[in-house]
C-alpha positions as CSV (number, residue, x, y, z in Angstrom):
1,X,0.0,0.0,0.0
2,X,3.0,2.1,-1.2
3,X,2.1,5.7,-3.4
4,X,-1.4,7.5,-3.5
5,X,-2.5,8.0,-7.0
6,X,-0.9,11.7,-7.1
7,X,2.5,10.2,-5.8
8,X,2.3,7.2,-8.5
9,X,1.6,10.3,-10.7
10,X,4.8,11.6,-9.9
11,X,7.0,8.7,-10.1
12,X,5.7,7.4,-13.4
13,X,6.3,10.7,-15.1
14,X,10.1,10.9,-13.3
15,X,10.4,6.8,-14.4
16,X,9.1,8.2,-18.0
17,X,11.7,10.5,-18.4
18,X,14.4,7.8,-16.9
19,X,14.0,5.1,-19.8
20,X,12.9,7.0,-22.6
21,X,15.8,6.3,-24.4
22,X,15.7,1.9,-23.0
23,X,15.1,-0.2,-25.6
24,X,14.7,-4.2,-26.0
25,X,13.2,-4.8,-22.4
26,X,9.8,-4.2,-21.4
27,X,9.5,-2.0,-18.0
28,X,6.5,-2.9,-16.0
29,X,5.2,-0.5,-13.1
30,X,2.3,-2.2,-10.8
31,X,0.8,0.7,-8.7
32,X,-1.9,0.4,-6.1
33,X,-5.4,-0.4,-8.2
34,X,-6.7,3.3,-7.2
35,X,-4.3,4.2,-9.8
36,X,-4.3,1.9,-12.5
37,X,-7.3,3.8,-14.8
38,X,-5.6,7.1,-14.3
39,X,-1.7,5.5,-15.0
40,X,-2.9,4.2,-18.4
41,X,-3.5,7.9,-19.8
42,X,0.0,8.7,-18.3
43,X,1.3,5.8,-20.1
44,X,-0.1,5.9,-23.3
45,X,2.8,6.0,-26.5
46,X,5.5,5.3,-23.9
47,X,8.1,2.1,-23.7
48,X,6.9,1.4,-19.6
49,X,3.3,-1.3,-19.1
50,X,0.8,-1.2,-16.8
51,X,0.1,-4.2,-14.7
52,X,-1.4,-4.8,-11.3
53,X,-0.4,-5.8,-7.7
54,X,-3.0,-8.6,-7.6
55,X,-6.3,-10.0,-9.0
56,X,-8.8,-13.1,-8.2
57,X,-9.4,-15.5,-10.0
58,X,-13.2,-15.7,-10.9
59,X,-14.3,-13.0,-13.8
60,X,-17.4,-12.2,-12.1
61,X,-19.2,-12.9,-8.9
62,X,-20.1,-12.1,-5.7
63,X,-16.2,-11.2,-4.3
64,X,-16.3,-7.7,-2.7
65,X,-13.0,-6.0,-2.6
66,X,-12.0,-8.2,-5.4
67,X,-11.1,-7.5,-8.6
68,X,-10.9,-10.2,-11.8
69,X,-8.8,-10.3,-15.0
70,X,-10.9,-8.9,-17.3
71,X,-11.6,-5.8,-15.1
72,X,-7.2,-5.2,-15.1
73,X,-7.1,-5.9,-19.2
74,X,-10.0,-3.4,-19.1
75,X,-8.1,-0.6,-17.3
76,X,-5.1,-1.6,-19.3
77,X,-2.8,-4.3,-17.4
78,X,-0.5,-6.2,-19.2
79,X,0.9,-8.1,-16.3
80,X,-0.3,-9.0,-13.0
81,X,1.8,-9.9,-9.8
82,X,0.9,-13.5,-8.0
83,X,2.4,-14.9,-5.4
84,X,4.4,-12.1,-3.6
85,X,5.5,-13.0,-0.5
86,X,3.8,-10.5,1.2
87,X,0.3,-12.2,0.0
88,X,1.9,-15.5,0.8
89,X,2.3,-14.3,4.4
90,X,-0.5,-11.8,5.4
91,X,-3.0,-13.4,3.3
92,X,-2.4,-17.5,3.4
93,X,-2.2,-17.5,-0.2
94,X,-0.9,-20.9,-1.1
95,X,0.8,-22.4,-4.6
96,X,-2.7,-24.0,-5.3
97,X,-4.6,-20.7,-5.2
98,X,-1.7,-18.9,-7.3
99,X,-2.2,-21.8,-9.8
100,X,-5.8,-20.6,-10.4
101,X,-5.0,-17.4,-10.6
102,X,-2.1,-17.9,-13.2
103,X,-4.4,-19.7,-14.9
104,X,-7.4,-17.3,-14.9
105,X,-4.5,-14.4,-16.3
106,X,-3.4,-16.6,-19.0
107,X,-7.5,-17.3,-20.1
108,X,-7.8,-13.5,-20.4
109,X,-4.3,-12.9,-22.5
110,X,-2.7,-11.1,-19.8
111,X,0.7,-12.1,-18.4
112,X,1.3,-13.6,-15.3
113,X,4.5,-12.8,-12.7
114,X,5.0,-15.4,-10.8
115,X,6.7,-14.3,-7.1
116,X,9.1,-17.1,-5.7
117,X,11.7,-17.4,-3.5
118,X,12.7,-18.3,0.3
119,X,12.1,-17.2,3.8
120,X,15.9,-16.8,5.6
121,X,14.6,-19.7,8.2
122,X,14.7,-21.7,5.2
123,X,17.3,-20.8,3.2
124,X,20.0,-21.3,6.3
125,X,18.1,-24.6,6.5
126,X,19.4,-25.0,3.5
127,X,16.0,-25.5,1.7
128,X,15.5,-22.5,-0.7
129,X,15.9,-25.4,-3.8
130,X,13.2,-28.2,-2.3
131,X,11.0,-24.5,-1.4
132,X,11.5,-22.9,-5.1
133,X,10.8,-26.1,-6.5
134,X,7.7,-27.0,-4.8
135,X,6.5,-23.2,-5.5
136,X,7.1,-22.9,-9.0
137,X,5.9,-27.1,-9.6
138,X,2.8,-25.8,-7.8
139,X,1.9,-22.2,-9.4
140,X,2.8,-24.3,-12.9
141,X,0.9,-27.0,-12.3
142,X,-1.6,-28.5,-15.4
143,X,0.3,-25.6,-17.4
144,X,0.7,-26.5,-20.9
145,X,4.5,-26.7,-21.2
146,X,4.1,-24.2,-24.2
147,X,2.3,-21.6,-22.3
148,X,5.5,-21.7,-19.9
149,X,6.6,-18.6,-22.3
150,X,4.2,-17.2,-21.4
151,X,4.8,-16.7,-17.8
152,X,7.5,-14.1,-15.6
153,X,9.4,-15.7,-13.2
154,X,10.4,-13.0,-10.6
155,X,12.6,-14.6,-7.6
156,X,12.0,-12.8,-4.5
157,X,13.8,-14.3,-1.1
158,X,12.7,-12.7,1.7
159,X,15.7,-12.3,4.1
């Protein structure tokens, strides 16, 4: 719950001005969703895309406080974040759970960003392999191997 929408304003035109000139990489910002409508006119003609901190995985329904994947490709998300560690561990959101939501992104033709990586109690344990392993199996899982290309990989340890 980082930036109001005038302080996302604010960075994305100071960001705009950074990588004007970046080519052959896509840059992808992922403000709060009270700015996502207003971001997109920002954002229009430059090299930076939209995407969003979150989503659920039904398109419609009866979810307050949710919102789905066609409501982000609406407002102009290209990417959505899934898995962050922060959901992981305020919100109980488990590898099944981010498996129907990467699979509810792909459905609508956005693209998903897949957060891994290890808590420091188990990476001195020596388990951040077995715990990357089981996540990414688990987020993947019932994937068609060719929509693997598809997906963003973002490792993100926590310690």
């Amino acid at each position: 719950m980082n930036k109001t929408v005038s302080q996302a304003h604010a960075f994305v035109h100071s960001l705009k001005e950074a990588v004007a000139e970046v080519n052959n990489v896509e840059i992808v910002i992922c403000p709060p969703f009270t700015a996502l409508f207003s971001l997109k006119q920002v954002l229009k003609g430059s090299n930076i895309f939209l995407g969003a901190q979150n989503m659920y995985y039904y398109e419609k329904g009866a979810f307050t406080g949710e919102i789905s994947p066609l409501m982000l490709q609406e407002v102009g998300c290209h990417y959505v974040i899934l898995g962050h560690s922060e959901r992981r561990a305020y919100f109980g959101e488990e590898d099944t759970l981010i498996n129907l939501k990467v699979k509810a992104v792909l459905r609508t033709g956005l693209t998903p960003i897949i957060c891994i990586g290890e808590q420091l109690a188990e990476r001195e344990a020596g388990k951040t392999k077995e715990v990357i392993q089981k996540q990414l199996v688990g987020s993947l899982a019932g994937l068609e191997t060719e929509l693997y290309s598809k997906v963003v990989i973002a490792y993100e340890p926590v310690w």
